[in-house]
C-alpha positions as CSV (number, residue, x, y, z in Angstrom):
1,X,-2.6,-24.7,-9.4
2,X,-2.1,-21.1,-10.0
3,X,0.5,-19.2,-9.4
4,X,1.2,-15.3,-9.0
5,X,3.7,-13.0,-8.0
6,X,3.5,-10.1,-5.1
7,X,5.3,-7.4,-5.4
8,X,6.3,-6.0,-1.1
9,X,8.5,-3.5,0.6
10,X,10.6,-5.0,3.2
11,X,10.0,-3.3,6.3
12,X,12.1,-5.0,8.5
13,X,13.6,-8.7,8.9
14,X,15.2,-11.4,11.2
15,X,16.6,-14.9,11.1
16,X,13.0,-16.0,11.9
17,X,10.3,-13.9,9.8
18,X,9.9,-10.5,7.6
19,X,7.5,-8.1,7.7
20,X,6.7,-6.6,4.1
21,X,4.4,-3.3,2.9
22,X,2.2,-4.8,-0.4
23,X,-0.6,-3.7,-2.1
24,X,-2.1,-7.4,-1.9
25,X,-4.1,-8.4,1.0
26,X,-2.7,-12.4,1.9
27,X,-4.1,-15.1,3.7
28,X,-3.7,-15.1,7.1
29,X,-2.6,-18.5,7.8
30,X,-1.7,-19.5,4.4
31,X,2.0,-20.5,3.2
32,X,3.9,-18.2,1.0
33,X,7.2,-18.7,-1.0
34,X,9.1,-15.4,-0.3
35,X,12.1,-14.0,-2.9
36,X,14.2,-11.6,-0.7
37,X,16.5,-9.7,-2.5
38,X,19.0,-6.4,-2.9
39,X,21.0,-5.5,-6.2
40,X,21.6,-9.0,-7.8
41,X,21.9,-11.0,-4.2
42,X,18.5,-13.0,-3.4
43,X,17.2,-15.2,-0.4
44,X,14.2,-17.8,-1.2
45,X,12.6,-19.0,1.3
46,X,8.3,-20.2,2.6
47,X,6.8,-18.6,5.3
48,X,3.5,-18.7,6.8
49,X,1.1,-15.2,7.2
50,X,0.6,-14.3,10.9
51,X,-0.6,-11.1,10.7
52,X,-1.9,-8.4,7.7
53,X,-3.7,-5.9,8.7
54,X,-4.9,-2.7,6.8
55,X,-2.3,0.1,6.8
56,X,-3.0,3.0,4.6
57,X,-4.4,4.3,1.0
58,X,-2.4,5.7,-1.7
59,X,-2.9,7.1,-5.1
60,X,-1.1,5.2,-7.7
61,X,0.7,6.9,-10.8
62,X,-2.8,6.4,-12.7
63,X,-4.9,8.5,-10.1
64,X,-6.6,4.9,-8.7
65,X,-6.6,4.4,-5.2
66,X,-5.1,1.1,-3.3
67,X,-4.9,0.0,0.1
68,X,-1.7,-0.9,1.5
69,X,-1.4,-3.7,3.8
70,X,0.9,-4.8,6.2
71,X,1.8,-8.3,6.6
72,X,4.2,-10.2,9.5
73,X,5.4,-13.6,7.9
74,X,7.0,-16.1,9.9
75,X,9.3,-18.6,8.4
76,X,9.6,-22.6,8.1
77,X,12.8,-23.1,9.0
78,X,15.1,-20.5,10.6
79,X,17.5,-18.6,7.9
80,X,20.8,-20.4,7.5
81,X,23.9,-18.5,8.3
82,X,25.0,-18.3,4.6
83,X,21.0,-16.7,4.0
84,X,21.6,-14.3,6.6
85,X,24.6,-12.7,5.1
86,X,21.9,-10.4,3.6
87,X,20.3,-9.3,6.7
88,X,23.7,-6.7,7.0
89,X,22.1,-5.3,3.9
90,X,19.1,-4.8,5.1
91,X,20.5,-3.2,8.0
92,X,22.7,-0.9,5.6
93,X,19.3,0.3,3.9
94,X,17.0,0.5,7.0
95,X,15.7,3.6,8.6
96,X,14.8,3.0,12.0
97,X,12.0,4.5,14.1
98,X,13.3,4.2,17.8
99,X,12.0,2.5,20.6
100,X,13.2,2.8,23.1
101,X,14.5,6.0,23.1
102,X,17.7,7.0,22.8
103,X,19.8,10.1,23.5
104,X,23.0,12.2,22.5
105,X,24.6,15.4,22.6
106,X,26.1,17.7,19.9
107,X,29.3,18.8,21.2
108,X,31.3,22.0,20.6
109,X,34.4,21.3,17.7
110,X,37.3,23.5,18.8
111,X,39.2,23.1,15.1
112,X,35.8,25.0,13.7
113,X,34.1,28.0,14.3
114,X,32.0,27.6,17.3
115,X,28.6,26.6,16.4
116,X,27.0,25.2,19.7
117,X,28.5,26.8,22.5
118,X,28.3,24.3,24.9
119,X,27.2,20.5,25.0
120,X,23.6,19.9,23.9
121,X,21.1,17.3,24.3
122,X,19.0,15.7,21.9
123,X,16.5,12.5,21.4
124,X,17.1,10.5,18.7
125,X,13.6,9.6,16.5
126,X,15.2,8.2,13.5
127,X,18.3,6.2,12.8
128,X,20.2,4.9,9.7
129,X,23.7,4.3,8.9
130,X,23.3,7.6,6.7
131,X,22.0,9.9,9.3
132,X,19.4,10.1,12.1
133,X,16.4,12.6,12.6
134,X,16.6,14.2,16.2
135,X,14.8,16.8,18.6
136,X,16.5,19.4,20.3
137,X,16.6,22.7,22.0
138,X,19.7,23.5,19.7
139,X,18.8,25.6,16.2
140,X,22.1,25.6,14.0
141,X,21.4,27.1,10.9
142,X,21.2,24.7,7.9
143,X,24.3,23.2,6.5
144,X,26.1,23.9,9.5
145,X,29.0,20.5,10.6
146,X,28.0,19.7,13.9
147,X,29.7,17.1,16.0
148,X,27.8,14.2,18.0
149,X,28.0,11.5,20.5
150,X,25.4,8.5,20.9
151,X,26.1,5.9,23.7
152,X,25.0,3.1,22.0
153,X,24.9,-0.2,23.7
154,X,27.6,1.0,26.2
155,X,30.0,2.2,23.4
156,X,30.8,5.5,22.5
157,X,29.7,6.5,18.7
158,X,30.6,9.9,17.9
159,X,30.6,11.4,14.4
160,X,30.6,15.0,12.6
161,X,27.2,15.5,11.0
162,X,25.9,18.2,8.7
163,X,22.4,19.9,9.0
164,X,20.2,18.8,6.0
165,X,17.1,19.4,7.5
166,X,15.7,21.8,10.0
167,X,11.7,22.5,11.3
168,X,10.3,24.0,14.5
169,X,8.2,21.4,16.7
170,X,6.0,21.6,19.8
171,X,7.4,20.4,22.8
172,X,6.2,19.9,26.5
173,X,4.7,22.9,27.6
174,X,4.8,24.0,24.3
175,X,8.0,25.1,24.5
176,X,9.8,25.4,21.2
177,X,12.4,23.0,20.1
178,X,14.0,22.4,16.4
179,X,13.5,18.8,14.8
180,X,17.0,18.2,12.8
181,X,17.6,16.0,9.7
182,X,21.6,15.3,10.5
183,X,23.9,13.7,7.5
184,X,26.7,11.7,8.8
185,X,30.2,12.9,7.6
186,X,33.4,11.8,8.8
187,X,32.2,8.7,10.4
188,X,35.2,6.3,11.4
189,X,35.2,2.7,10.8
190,X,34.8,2.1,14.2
191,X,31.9,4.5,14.7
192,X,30.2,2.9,11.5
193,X,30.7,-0.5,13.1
194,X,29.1,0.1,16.5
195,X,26.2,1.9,14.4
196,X,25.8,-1.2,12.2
197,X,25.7,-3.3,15.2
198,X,23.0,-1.6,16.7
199,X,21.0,-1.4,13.5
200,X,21.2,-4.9,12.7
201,X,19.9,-6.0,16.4
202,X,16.7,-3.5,15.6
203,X,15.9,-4.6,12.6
204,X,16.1,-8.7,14.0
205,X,14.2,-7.1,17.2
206,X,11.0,-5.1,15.4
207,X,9.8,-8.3,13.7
């Protein structure tokens, strides 16, 4: 018997299955030992292939070309508890695309000079505990400390947040509205809590 190792990405993972970004194409249907792990902590566990499916090209340090493939492996046995101590970390590391959509305001911040001048709405597209990617009809300049609110789950999260990012985007009847790379700053332990919460039921809910 031969064996061989696969380097993958994790994409996302629950107590059940992972889904991984490799270079490799696997056997649908064929049993897999998987390694998970994240700066010296590991997981090892078999799965089976369910899905893999062709995802994209990319160009590789030498100027070759390889596919990238995405794969949706479903475990033998559920994780134990002690094995999911690492899904937190996952969560910790993920950025979420997300579905469904979710909404929040910036807020004006009465101890600073007056950016927004009234509350404003805006859709959330991306999500990690370091930030979030949102679309808005607000344009604060770069590096400006905004303050936000998320209802998440039926709690309150609200943090400051500092512009990192900011490009114009088409929106319905092409209006005009500014897509916004936002840094959390000043996020309380409570906020960061609720946030992790919600992060970790994603990431158990894409797979």
């Amino acid at each position: 018997m031969m064996a061989f190792t696969v380097d993958a990405k994790v994409l996302n993972i629950s107590r059940s299955g992972i889904a991984v970004e490799t270079s490799f194409q696997l056997v649908i249907g064929r049993r897999y030992i998987a390694k998970i792990g994240y700066r010296g902590r590991s997981v090892r566990t078999a799965g089976t292939v369910r899905r893999c499916r062709l995802k994209k090209t990319r160009e590789t340090e030498t100027g070759e070309v390889e596919p990238v493939y995405e794969v949706g492996i479903k475990f033998d046995d559920i994780l134990s508890e002690k094995q999911s101590e690492l899904m937190p970390i996952v969560a910790k590391n993920a950025s979420l695309q997300i579905k469904p959509r979710l909404y929040g305001r910036f807020r004006p911040d009465q101890d600073q000079s007056v950016i927004l001048k009234s509350n404003v709405g805006f859709e959330v597209k991306r999500l990690s505990l370091s930030g979030l990617l949102v679309e808005t009809d607000a344009s604060p300049e770069r590096d400006a400390i905004v303050s936000l609110e998320l209802e998440i789950n039926g709690e309150q999260f609200a943090s400051a947040g500092r512009v990192v990012d900011l490009s114009k985007v088409h929106g319905a009847e092409r209006i005009h509205r500014s897509q916004l790379g936002v840094e959390f700053v000043e996020m309380t332990s409570g906020s960061r809590e609720i946030l992790k919460t919600y992060l970790l039921d994603q990431v158990e809910r894409d797979f």
